[in-house]
OpenMM code with the backbone's topology and positions (N, CA, C; nanometers):
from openmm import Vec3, app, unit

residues = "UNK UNK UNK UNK UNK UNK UNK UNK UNK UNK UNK UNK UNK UNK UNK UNK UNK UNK UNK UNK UNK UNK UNK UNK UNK UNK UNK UNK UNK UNK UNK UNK UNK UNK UNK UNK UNK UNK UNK UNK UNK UNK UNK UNK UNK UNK UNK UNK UNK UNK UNK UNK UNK UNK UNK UNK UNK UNK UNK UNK UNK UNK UNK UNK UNK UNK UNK UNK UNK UNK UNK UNK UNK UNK UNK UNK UNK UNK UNK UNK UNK UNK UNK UNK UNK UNK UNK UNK UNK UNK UNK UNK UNK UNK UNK UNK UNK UNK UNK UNK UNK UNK UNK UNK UNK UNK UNK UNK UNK UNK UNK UNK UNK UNK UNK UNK UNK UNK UNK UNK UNK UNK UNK UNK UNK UNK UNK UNK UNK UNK UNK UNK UNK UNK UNK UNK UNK UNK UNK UNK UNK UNK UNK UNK UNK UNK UNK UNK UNK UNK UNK UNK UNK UNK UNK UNK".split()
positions = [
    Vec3(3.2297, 1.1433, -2.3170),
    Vec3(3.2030, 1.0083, -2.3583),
    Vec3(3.1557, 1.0078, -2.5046),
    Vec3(3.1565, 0.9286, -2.5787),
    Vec3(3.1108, 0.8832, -2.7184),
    Vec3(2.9663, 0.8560, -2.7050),
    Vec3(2.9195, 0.8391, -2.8383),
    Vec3(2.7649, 0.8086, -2.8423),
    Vec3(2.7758, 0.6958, -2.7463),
    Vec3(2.8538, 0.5499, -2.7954),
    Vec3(2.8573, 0.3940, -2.7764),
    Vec3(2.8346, 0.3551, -2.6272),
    Vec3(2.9333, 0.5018, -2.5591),
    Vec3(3.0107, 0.4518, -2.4447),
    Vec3(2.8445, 0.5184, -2.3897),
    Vec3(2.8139, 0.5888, -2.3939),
    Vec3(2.6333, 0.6592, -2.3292),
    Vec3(2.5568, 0.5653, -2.3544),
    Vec3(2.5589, 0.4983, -2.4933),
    Vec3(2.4326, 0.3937, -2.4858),
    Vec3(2.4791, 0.3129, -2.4166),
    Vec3(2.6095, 0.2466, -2.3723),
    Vec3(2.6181, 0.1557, -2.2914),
    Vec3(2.5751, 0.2202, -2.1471),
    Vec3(2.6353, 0.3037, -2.1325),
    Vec3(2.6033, 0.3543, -1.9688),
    Vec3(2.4377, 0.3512, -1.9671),
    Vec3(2.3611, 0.3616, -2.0482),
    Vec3(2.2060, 0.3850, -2.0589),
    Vec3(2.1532, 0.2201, -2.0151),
    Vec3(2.2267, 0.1455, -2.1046),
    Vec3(2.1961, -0.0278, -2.1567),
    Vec3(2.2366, -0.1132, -2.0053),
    Vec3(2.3426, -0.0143, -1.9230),
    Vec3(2.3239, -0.1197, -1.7891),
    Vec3(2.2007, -0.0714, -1.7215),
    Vec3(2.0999, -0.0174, -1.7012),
    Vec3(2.0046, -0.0574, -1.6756),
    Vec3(1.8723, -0.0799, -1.6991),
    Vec3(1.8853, -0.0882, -1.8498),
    Vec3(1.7647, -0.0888, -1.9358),
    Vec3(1.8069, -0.1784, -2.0238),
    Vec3(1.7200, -0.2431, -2.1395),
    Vec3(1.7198, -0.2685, -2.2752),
    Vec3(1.6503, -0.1769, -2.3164),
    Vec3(1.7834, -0.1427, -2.3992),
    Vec3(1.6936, -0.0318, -2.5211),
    Vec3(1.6591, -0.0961, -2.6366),
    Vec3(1.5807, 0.0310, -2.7210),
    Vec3(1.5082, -0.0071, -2.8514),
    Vec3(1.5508, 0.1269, -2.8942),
    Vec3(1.5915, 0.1457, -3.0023),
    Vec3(1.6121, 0.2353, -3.0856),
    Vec3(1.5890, 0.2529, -3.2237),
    Vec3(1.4953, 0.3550, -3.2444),
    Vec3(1.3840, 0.4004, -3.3547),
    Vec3(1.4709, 0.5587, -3.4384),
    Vec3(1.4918, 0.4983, -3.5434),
    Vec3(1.5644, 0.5751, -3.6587),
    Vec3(1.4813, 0.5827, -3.7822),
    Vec3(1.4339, 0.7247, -3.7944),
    Vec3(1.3664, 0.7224, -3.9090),
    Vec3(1.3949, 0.8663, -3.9517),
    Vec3(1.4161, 0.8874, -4.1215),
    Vec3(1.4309, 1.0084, -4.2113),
    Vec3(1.3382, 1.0102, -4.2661),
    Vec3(1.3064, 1.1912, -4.2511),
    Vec3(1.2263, 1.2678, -4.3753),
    Vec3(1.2715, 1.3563, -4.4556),
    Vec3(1.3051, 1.3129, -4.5795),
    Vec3(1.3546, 1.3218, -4.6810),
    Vec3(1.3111, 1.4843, -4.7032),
    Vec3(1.1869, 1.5131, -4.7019),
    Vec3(1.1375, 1.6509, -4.7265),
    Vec3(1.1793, 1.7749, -4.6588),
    Vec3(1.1849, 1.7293, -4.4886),
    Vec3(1.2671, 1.8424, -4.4419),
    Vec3(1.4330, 1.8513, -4.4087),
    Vec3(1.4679, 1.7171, -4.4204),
    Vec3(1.6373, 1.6691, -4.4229),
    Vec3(1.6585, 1.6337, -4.2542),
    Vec3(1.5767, 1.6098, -4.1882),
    Vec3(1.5733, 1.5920, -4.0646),
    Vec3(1.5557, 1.4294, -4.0169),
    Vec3(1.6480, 1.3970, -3.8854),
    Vec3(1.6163, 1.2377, -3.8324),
    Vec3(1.5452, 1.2529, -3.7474),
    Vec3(1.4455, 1.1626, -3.7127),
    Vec3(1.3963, 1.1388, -3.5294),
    Vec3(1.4413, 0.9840, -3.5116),
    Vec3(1.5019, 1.0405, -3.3841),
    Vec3(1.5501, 0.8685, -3.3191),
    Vec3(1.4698, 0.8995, -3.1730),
    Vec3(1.4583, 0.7654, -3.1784),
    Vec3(1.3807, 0.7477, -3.0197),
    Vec3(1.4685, 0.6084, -2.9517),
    Vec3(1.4911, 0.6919, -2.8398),
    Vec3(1.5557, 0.5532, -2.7498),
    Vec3(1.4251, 0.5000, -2.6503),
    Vec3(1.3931, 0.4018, -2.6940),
    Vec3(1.3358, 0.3627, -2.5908),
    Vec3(1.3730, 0.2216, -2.4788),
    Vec3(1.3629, 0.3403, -2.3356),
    Vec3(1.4092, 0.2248, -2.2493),
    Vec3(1.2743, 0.1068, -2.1701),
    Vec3(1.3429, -0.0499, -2.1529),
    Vec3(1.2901, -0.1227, -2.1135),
    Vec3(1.3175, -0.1384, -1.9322),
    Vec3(1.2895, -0.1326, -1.8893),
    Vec3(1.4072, -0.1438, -1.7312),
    Vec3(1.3956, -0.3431, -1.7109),
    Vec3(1.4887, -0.3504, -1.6647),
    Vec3(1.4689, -0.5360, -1.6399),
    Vec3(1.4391, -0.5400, -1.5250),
    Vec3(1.4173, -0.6966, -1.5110),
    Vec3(1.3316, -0.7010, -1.3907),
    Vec3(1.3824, -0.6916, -1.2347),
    Vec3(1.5190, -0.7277, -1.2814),
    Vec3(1.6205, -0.7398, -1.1924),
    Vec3(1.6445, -0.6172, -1.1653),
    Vec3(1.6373, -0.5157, -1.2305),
    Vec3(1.6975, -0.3764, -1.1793),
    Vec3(1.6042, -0.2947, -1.2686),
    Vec3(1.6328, -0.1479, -1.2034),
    Vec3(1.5832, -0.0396, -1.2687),
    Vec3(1.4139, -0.0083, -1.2259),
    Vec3(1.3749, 0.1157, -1.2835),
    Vec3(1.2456, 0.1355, -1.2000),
    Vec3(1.1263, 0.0924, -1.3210),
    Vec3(1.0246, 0.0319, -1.3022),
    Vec3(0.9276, 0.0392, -1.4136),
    Vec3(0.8335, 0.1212, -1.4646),
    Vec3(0.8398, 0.2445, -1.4049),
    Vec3(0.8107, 0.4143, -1.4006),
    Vec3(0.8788, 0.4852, -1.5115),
    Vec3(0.9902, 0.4426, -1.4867),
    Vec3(1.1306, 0.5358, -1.5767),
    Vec3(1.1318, 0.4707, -1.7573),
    Vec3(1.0138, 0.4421, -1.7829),
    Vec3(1.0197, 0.4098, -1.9198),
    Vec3(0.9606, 0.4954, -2.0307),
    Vec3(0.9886, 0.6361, -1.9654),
    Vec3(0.9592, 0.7293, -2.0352),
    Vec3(1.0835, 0.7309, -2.1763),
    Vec3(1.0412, 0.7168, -2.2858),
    Vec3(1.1425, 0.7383, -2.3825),
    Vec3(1.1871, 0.9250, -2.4411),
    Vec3(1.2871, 0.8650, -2.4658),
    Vec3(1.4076, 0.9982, -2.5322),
    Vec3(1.3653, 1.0291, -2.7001),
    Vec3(1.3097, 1.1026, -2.7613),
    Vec3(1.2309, 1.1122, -2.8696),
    Vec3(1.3112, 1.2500, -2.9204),
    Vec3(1.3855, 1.2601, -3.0149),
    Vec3(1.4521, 1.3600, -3.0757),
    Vec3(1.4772, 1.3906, -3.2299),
    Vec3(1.4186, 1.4942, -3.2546),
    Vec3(1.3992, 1.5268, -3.3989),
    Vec3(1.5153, 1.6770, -3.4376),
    Vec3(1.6031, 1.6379, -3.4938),
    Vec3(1.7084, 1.7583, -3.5542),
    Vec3(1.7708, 1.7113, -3.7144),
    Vec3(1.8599, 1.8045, -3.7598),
    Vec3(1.9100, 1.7560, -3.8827),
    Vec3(2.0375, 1.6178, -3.8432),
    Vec3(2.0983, 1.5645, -3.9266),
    Vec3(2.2186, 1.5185, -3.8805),
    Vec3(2.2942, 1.5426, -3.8523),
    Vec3(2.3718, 1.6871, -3.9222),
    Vec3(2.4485, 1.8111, -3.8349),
    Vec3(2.4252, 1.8378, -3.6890),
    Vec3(2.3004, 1.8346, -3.6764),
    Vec3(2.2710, 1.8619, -3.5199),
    Vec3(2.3002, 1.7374, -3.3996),
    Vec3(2.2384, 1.6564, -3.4985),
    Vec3(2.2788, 1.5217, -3.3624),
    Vec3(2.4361, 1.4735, -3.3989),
    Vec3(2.4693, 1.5120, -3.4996),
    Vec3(2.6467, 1.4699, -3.4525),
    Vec3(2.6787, 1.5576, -3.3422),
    Vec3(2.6891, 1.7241, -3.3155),
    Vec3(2.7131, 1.8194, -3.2586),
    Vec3(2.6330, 1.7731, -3.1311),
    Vec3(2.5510, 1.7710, -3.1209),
    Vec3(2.4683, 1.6882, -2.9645),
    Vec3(2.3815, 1.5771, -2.9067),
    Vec3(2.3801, 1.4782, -2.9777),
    Vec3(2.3482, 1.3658, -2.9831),
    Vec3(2.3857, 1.3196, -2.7913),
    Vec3(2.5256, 1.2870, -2.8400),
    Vec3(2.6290, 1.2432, -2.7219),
    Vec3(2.5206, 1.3359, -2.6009),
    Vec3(2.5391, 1.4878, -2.5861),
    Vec3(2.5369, 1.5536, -2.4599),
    Vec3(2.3913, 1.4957, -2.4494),
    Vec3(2.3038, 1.4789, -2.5374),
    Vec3(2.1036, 1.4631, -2.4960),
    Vec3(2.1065, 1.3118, -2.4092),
    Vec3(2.1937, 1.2073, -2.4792),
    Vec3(2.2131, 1.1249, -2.4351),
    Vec3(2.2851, 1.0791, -2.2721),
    Vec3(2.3412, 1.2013, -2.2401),
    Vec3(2.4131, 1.2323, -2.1266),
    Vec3(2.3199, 1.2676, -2.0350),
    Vec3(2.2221, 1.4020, -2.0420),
    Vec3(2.1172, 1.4644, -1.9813),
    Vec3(2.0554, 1.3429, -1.9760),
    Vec3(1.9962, 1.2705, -2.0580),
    Vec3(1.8765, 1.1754, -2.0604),
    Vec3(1.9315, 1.0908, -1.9096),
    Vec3(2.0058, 0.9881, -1.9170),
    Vec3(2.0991, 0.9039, -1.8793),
    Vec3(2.0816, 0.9419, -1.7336),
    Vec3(2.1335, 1.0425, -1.7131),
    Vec3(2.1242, 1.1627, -1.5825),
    Vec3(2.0444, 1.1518, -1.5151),
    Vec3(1.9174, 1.2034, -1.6028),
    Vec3(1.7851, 1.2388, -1.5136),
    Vec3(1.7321, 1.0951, -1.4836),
    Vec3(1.7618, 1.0142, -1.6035),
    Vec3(1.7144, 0.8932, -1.5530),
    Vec3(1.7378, 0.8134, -1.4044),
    Vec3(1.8861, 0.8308, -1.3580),
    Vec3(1.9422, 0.8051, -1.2958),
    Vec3(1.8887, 0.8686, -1.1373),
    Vec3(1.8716, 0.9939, -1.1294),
    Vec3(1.8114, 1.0938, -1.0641),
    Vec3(1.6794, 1.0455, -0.9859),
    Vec3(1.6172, 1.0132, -1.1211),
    Vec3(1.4487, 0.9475, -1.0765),
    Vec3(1.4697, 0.8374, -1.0222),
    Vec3(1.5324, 0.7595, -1.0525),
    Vec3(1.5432, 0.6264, -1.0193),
    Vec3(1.6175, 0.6251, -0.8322),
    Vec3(1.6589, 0.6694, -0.8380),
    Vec3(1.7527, 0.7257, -0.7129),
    Vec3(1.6035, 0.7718, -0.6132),
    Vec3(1.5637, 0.8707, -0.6647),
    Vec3(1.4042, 0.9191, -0.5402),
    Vec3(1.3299, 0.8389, -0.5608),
    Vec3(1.2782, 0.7660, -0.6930),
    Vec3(1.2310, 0.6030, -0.6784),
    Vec3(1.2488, 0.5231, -0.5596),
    Vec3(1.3593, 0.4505, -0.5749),
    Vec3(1.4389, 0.3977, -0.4447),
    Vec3(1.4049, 0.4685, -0.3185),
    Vec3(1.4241, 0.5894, -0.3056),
    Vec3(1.4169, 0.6654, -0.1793),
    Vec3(1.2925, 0.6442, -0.1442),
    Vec3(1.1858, 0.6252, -0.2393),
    Vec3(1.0099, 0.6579, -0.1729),
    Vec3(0.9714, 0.4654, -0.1490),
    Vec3(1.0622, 0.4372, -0.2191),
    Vec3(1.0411, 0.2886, -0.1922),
    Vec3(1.0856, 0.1905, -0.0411),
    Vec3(1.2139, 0.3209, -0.0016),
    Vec3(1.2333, 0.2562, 0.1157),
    Vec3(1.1332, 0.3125, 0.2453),
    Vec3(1.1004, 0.4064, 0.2336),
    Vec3(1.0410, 0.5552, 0.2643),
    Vec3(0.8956, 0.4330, 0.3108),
    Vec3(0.8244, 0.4151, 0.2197),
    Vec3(0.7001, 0.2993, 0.2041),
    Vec3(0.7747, 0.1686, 0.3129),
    Vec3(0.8593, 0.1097, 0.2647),
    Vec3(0.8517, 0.0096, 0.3620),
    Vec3(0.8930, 0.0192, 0.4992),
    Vec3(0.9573, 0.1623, 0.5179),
    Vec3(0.9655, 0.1913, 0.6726),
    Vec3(0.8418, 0.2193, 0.7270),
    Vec3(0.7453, 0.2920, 0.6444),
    Vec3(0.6167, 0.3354, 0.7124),
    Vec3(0.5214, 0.2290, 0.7176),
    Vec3(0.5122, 0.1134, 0.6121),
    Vec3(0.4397, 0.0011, 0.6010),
    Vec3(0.5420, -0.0973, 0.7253),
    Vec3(0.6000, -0.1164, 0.7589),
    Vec3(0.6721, -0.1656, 0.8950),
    Vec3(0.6015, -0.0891, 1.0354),
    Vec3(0.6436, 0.0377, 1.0388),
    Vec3(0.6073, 0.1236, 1.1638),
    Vec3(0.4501, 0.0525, 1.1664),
    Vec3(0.3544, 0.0326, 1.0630),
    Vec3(0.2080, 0.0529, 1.0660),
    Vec3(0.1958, -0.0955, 1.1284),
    Vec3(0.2193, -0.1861, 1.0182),
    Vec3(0.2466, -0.3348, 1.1485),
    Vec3(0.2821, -0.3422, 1.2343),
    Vec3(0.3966, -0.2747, 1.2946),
    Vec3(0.4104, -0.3031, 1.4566),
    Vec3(0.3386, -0.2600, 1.5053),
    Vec3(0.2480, -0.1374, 1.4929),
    Vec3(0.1753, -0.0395, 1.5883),
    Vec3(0.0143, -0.1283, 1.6104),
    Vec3(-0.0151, -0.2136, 1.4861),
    Vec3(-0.1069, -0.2818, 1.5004),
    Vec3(-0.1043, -0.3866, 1.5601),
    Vec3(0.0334, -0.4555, 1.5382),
    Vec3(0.0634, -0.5736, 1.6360),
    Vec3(0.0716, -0.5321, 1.7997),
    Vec3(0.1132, -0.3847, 1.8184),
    Vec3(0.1005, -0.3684, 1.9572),
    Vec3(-0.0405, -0.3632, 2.0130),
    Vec3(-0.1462, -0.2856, 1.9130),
    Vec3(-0.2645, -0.2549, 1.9547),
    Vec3(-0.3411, -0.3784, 1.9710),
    Vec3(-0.3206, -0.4864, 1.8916),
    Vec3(-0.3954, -0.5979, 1.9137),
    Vec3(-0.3585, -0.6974, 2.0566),
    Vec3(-0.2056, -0.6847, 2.1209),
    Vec3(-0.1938, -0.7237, 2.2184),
    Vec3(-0.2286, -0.6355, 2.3339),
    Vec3(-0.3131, -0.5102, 2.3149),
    Vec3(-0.3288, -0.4314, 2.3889),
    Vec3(-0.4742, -0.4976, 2.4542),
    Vec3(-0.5074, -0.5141, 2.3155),
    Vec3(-0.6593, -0.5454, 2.3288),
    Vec3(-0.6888, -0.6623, 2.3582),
    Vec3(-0.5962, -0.7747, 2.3275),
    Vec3(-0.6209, -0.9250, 2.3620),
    Vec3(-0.5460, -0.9359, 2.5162),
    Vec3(-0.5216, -0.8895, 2.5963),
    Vec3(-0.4497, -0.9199, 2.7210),
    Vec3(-0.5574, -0.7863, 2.7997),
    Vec3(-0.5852, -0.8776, 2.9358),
    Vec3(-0.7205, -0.7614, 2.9751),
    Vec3(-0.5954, -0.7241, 3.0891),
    Vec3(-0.6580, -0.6043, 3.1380),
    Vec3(-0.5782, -0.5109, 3.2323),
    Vec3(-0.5877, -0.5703, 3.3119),
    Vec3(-0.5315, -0.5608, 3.4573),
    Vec3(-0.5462, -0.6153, 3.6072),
    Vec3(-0.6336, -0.5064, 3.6597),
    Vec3(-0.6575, -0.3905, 3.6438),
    Vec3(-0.7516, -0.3410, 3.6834),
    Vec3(-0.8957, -0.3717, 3.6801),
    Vec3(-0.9214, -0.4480, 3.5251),
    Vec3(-1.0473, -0.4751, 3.5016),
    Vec3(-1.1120, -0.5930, 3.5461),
    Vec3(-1.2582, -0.5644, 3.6518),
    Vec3(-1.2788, -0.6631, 3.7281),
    Vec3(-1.3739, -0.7418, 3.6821),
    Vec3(-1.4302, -0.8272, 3.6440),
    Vec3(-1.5520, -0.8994, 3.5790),
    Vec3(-1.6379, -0.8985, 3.7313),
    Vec3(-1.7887, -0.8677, 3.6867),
    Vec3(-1.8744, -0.8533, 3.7809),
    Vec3(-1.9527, -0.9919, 3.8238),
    Vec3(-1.9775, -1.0791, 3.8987),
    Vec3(-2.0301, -1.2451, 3.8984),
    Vec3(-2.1810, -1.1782, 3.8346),
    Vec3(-2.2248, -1.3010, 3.7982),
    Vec3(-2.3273, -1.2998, 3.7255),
    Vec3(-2.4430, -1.3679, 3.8158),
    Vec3(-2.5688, -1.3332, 3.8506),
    Vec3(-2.6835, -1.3942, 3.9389),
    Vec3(-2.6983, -1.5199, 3.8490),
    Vec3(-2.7277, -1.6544, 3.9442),
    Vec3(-2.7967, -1.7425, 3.9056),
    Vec3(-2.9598, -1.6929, 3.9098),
    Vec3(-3.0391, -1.7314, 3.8338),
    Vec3(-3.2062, -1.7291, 3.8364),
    Vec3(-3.1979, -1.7951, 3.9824),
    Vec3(-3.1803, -1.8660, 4.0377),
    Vec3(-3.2159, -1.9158, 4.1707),
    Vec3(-3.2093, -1.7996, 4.2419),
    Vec3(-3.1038, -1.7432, 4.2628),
    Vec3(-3.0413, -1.6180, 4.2869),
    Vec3(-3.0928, -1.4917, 4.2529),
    Vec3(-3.1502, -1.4688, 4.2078),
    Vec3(-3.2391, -1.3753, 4.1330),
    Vec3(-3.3692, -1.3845, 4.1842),
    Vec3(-3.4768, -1.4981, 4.2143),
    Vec3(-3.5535, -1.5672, 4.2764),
    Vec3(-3.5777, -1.4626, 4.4212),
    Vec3(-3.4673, -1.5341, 4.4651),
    Vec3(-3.4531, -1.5089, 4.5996),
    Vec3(-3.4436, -1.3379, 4.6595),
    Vec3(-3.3662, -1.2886, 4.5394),
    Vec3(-3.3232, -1.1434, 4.5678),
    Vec3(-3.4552, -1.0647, 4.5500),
    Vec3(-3.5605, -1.1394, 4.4732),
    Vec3(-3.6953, -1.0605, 4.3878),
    Vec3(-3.8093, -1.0547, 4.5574),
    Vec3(-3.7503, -1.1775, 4.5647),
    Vec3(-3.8485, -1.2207, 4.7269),
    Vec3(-3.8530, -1.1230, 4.8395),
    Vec3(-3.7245, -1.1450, 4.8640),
    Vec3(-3.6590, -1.0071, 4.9628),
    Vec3(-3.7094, -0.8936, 4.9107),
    Vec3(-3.7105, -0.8341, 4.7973),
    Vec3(-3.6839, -0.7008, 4.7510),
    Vec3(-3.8331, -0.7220, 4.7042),
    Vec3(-3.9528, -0.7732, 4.7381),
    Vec3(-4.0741, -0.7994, 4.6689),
    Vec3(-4.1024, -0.7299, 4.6755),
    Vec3(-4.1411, -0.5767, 4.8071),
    Vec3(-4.2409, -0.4931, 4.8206),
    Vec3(-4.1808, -0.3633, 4.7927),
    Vec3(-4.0513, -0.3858, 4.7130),
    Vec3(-3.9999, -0.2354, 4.6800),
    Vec3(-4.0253, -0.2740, 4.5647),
    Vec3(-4.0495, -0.2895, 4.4919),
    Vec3(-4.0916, -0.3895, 4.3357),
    Vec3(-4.2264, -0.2302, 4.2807),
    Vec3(-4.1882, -0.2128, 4.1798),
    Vec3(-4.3015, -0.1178, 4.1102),
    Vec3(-4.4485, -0.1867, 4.0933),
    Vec3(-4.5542, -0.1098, 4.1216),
    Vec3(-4.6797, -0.2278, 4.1136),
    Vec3(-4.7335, -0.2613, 3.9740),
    Vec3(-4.6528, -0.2006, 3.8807),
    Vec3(-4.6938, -0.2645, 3.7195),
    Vec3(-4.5615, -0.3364, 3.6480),
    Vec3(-4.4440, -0.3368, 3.7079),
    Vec3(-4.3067, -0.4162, 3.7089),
    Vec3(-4.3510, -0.5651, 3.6618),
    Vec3(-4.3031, -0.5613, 3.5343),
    Vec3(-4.3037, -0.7120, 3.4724),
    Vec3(-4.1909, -0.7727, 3.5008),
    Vec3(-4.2286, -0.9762, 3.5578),
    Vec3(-4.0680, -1.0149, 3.5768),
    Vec3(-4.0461, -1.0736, 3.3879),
    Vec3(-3.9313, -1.0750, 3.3775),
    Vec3(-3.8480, -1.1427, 3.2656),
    Vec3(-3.8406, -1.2895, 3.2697),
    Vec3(-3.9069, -1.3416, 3.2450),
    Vec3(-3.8573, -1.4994, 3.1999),
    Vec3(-3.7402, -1.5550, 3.1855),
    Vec3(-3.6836, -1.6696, 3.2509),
    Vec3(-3.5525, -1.6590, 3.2375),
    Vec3(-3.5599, -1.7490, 3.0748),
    Vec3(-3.4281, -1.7153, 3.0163),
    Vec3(-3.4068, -1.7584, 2.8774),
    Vec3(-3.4147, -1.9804, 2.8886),
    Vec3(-3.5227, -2.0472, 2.8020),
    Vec3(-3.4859, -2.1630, 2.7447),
    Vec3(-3.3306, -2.2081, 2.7389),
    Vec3(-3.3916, -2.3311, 2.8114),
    Vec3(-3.2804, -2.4194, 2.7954),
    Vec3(-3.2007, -2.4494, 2.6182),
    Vec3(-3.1186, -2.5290, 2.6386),
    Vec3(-3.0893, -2.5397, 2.4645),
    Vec3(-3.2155, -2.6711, 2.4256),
    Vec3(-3.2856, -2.6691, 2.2961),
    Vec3(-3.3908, -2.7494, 2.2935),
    Vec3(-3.4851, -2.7099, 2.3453),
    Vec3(-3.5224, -2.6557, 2.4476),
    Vec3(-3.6641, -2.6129, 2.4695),
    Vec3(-3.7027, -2.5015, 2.3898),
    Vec3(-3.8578, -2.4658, 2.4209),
    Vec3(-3.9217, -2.3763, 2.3651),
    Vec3(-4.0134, -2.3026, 2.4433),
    Vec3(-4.0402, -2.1820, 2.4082),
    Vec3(-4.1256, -2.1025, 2.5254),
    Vec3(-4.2486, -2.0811, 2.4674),
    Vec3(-4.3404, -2.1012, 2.5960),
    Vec3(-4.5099, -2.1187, 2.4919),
    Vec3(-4.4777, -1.9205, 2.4939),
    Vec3(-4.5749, -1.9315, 2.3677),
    Vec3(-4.6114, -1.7916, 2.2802),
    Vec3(-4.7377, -1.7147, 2.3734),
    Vec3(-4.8333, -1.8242, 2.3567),
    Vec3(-4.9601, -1.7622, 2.4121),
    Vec3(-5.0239, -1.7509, 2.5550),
    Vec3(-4.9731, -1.7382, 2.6293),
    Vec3(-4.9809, -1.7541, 2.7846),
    Vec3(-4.9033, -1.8109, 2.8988),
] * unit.nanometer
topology = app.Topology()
chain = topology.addChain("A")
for resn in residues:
    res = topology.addResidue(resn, chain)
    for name in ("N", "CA", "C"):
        topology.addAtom(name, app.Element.getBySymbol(name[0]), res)
């Protein structure tokens, strides 16, 4: 391929910027491609830029191939990008269902599990009566809990 035809292959999935500058002292260019990825495509990771310093002899002779490698690897990353991206939303899926199961696990009670009836104080009364003389002889009774609005005297 030509330089043109690489920066285009580069430019479908980036906007580039390209940085051309000479130093006169050692006879050498550095160009830097730098890629943008759009929003629509490409990874926003992969904006590592291509930064290359040789004579001009050198980047006629390999310009094209750095641009090829670059292009490549870019392509490469972007590719296991994608892969860890789908990778994430299969495992961020698996993790919601498993929670959506656990919560209907927990909101629906078993048929095994039996709720025990609860004594009325009347009921309680009565059971204390019967059961009076098995009763410990320093056994405090419990007060049953205030109505809503009432209050329980403090001091006696």
């Amino acid at each position: 391929m030509t330089m043109f035809q690489e920066l285009y292959a580069l430019a479908t999935s980036a906007t580039l910027t390209m940085i051309v500058s000479a130093d006169e002292k050692s006879g050498k260019l550095t160009i830097s491609v730098l890629p943008k990825p759009r929003k629509d495509a490409g990874e926003v990771a992969l904006t590592k830029d291509l930064t290359l310093t040789a004579s001009p002899e050198d980047f006629d002779a390999g310009f094209v191939q750095a641009l090829h490698g670059y292009r490549e690897a870019r392509a490469t990353l972007n590719e296991q990008a994608e892969a860890t991206r789908e990778a994430l939303k299969a495992a961020t899926a698996l993790c919601a269902k498993r929670a959506t199961e656990a919560t209907k696990k927990v909101s629906t009670p078993s048929p095994a599990t039996k709720q025990t009836p609860v004594a009325t104080s009347a009921e309680s009364d009565e059971d204390e009566e019967d059961a009076g003389s098995a009763r410990a002889p320093n056994a405090q009774t419990v007060a049953p809990a205030p109505a809503l609005g009432e209050s329980l005297p403090l001091f006696g």
